[in-house]
C-alpha positions in Angstrom: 144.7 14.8 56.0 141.8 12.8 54.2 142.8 10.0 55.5 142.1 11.8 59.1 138.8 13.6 57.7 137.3 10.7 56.9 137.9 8.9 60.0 136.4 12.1 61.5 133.6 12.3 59.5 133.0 8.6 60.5 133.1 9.4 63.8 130.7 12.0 63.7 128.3 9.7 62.1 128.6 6.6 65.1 128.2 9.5 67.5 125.2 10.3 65.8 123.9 6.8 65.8 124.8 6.2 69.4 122.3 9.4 70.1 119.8 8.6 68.3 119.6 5.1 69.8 119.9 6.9 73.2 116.7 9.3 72.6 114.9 5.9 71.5 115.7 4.4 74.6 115.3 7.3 76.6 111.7 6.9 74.9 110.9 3.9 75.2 111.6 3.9 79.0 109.5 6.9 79.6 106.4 5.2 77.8 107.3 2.4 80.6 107.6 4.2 83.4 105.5 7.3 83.1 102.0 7.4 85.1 99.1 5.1 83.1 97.1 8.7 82.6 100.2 10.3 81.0 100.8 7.3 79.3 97.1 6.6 77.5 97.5 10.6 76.9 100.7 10.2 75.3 98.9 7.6 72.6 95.5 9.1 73.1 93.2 6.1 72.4 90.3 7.3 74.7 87.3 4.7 76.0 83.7 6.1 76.0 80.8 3.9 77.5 77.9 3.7 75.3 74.9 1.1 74.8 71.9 1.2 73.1 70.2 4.5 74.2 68.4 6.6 71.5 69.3 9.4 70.6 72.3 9.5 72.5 74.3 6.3 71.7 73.2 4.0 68.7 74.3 1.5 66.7 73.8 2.1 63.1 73.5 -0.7 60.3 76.9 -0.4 59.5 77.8 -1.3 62.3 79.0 1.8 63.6 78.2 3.9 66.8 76.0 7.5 66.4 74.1 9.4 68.5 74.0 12.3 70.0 76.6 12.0 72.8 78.8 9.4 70.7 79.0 11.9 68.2 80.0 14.4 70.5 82.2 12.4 71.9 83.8 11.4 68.5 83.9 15.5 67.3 85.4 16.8 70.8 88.3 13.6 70.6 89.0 14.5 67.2 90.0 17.9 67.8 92.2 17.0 70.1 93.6 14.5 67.9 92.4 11.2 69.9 91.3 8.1 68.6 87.7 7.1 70.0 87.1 3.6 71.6 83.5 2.6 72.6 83.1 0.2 75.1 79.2 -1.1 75.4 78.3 -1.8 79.0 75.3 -1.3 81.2 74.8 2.2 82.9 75.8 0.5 86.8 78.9 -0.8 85.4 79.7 2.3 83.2 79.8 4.3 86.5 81.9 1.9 88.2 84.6 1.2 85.6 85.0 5.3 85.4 85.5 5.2 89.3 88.7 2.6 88.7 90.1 3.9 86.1 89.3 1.1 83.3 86.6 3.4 81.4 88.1 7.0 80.3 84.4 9.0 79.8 80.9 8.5 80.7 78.3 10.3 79.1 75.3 11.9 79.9 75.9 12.1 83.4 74.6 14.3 85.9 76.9 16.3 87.9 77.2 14.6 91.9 79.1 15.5 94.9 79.8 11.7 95.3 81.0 11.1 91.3 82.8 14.6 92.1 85.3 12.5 94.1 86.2 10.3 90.8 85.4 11.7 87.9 86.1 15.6 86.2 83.0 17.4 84.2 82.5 19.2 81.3 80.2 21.8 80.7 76.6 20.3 80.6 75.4 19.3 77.3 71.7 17.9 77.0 68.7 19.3 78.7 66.1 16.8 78.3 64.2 16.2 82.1 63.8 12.8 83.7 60.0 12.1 83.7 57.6 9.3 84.6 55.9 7.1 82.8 52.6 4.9 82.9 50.9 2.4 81.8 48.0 4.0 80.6 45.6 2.1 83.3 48.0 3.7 85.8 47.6 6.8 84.1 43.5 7.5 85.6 44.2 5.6 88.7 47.3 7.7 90.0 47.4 11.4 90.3 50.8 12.6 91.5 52.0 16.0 92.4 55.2 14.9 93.7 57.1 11.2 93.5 57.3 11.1 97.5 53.2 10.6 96.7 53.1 7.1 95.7 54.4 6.1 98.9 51.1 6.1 100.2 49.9 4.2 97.1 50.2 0.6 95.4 52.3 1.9 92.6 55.2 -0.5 91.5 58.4 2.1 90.4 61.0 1.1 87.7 64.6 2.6 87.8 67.5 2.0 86.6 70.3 0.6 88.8 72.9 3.3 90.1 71.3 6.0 87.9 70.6 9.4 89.5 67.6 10.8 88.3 67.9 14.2 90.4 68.2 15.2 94.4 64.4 14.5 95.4 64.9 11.0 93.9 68.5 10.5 95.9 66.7 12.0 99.0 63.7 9.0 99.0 66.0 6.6 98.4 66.8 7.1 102.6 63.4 6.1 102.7 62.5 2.1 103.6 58.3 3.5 102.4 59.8 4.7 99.5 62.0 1.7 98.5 59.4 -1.0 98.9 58.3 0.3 95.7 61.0 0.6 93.9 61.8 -2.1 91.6 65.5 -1.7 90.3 66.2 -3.0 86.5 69.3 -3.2 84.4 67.6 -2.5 80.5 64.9 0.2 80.1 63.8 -1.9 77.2 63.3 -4.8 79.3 61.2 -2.4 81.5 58.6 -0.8 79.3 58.3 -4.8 78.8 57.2 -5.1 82.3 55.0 -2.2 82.4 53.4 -3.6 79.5 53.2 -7.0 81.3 51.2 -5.2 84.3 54.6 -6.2 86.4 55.2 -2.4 86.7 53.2 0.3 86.6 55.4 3.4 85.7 59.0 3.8 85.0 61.2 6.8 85.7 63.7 7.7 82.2 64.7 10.6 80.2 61.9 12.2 78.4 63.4 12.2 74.7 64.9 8.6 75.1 61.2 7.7 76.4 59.1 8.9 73.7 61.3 7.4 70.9 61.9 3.7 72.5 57.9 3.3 73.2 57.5 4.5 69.2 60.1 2.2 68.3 58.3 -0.9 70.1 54.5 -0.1 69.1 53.7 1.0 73.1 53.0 4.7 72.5 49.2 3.9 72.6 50.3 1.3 76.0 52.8 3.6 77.9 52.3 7.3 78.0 54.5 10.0 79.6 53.0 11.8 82.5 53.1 15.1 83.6 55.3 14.8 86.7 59.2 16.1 86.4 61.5 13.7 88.4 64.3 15.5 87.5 65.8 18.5 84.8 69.5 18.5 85.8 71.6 19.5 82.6 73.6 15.9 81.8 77.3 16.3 80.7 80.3 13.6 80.1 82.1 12.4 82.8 86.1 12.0 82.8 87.8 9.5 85.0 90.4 11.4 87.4 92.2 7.7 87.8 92.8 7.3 83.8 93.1 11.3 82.7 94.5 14.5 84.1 92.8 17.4 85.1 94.3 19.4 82.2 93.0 16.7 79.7 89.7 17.1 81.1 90.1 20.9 80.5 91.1 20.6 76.9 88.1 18.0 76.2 85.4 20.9 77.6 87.0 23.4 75.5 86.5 21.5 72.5 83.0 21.4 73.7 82.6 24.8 73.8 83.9 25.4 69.8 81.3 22.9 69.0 78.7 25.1 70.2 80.5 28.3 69.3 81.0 27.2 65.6 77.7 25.2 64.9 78.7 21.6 64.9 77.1 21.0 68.2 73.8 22.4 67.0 74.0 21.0 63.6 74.9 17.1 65.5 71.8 17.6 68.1 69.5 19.2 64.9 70.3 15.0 63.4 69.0 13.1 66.2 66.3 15.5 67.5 62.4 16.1 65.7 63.4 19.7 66.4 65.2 23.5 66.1 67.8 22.8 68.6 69.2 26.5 71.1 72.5 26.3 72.1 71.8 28.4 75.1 68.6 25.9 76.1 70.8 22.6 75.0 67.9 21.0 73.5 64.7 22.3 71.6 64.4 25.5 71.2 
């Protein structure tokens, strides 16, 4: 009898063995085999494009990344236990790694019919308006109501290639008038360089991002904001539908809203921003 309870008792524990090395197989060949979005959920090591873009993405001494949307980024992953990866790359490149699949979320972008097709959006999250800017000689020689106005001028535009700055921007790029005076550029640093140059005379960008890169490079006195709105779209991140599911994308905008339900997102804006920041107006108050 112990003789057979102990051979029993052995084979209970190689039955045991053989399962468990079953369920680890069975494992292993699902991680295989399983979709590439179910997969990168299934480790959750999520890619977020940033570049140097104050006070939404920046690079601190240490080496780290902060800024508004990074640190966004990094609160909303966290809660749904992710590990953050930022990728630096330009904005054109940003948009079109999303659409493949190769970049997981794109910040601070504003909600199109065409990205519709490739990526999912959160709920918005910055309100800060796209305005022009001037070279201050610029500044008393052109008066404009409207942007479709300096087609029947001499102004030379700046943009940014593949960003949308708003529908009335989109619309008169159909327009050959419109485009001869557009000149497109890859760094808005590089551009406030050419304004300063007299190679451009104005430059469309986001109003807060503006302000603080002309005070950073001494051209405040050289570059001044004017008082025509391209744009004030509310921005949001961007999630790939190639590298995440929709119910991903779902989970990552309702971490979004307990940031601003429990403070964090006011408190994160409130350390990038010269101001009381409203949750309702998503920016100064």
């Amino acid at each position: 009898m112990a003789l057979e309870h102990a051979a029993e008792h052995t084979e209970t524990r190689m039955e045991a063995g053989l399962r468990a090395i079953s369920l680890a197989l069975l494992a292993t060949f699902s991680l295989l085999f399983m979709p590439a979005s179910r997969a990168q959920e299934a480790g959750c090591s999520i890619s977020v494009r940033w570049n140097d873009d104050p006070p939404y993405s920046i690079r601190a001494a240490d080496n780290s990344i902060g800024g508004i949307n990074a640190d966004l980024a990094k609160e909303a992953l966290q809660r749904l236990g992710c590990q953050i990866r930022f990728v630096e790359m330009p904005w054109a490149r940003g948009i079109l790694s999303l659409k493949k699949g190769t970049l997981d979320i794109l910040p601070g972008a504003l909600r199109t019919h065409e990205r519709e097709a490739f990526a999912h959006f959160s709920q918005p999250t910055n309100n800060s308006p796209n305005v022009l800017f001037m070279h201050r000689s610029a500044a008393g020689k052109y008066h404009f109501q409207q942007l479709s106005d300096l087609i029947d001028s001499d102004f030379r535009l700046g943009a940014q290639i593949d960003v949308n700055y708003g529908a009335d921007y989109q619309a008169l790029l159909q327009n050959p008038a419109f485009k001869s005076h557009l000149v497109l550029i890859n760094s808005r640093r590089g551009a406030w360089k050419m304004i300063q140059a007299g190679r451009l005379d104005g430059l469309i960008a986001d109003e807060i991002t503006g302000l603080l890169e002309l005070e950073q490079m001494s051209l405040s006195d050289e570059i001044k904001r004017s008082d025509l709105i391209i744009s004030g779209e509310l921005a949001a991140f961007a999630l790939s539908k190639k590298s995440l599911p929709p119910d991903f994308a779902q989970k990552f905008d309702q971490s979004i809203s307990s940031m601003k339900a429990d403070g964090t997102y006011q408190r994160i804006l409130e350390t990038y921003l010269p101001c009381r920041v409203s949750v309702a107006t998503l920016g100064c108050d």
